[in-house]
C-alpha positions as CSV (number, residue, x, y, z in Angstrom):
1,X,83.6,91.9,95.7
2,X,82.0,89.5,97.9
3,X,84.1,89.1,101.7
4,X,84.3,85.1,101.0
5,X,85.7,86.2,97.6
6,X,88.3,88.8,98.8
7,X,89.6,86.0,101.3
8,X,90.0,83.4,99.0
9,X,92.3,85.9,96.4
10,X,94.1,86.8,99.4
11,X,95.1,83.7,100.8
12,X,96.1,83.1,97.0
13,X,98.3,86.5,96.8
14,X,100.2,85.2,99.6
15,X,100.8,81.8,98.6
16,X,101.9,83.1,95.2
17,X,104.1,85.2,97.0
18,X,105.5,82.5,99.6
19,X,106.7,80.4,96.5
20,X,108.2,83.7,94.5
21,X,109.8,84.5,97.7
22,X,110.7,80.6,97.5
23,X,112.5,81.0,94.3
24,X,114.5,84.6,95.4
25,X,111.9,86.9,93.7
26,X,111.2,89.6,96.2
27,X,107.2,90.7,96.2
28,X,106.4,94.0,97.7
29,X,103.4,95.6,99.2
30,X,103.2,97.7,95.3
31,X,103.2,94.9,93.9
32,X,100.7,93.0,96.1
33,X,98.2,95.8,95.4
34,X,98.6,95.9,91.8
35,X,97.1,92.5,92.1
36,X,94.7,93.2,94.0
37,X,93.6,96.3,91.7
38,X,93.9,93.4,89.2
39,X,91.8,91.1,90.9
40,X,89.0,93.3,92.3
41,X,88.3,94.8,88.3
42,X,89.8,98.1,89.3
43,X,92.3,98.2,86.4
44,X,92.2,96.3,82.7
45,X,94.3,93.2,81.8
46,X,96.7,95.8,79.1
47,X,96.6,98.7,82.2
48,X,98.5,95.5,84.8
49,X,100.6,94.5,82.5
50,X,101.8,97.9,81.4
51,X,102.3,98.3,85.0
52,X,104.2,95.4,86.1
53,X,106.6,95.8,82.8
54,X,107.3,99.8,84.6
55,X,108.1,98.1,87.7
56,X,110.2,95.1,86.0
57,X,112.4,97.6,84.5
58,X,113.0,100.1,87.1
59,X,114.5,96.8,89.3
């Protein structure tokens, strides 16, 4: 991943996370790096989203 590429999804991640924060969602650090894993092609689309459900229902 390019350095112009890895700023622009991280200025993203944290305006995403500004707004949940916004709206009372709380958005930790685990969960900032599971996008980032996301993001950077280090995990699949089904392996995220089998992720973030775990996390969803340990809250």
């Amino acid at each position: 991943m390019s350095k112009q590429n890895e700023e622009s999804y991280e200025k993203a991640l944290r305006n995403a996370k500004a707004s949940m924060e916004v709206s009372v969602f709380t958005i930790t650090e685990e969960h900032m790096e599971l996008v980032r894993d996301k993001l950077k092609g280090e995990i699949t689309e089904e392996e995220f989203l089998k992720m973030a459900l775990e996390k969803a229902k340990k809250k």
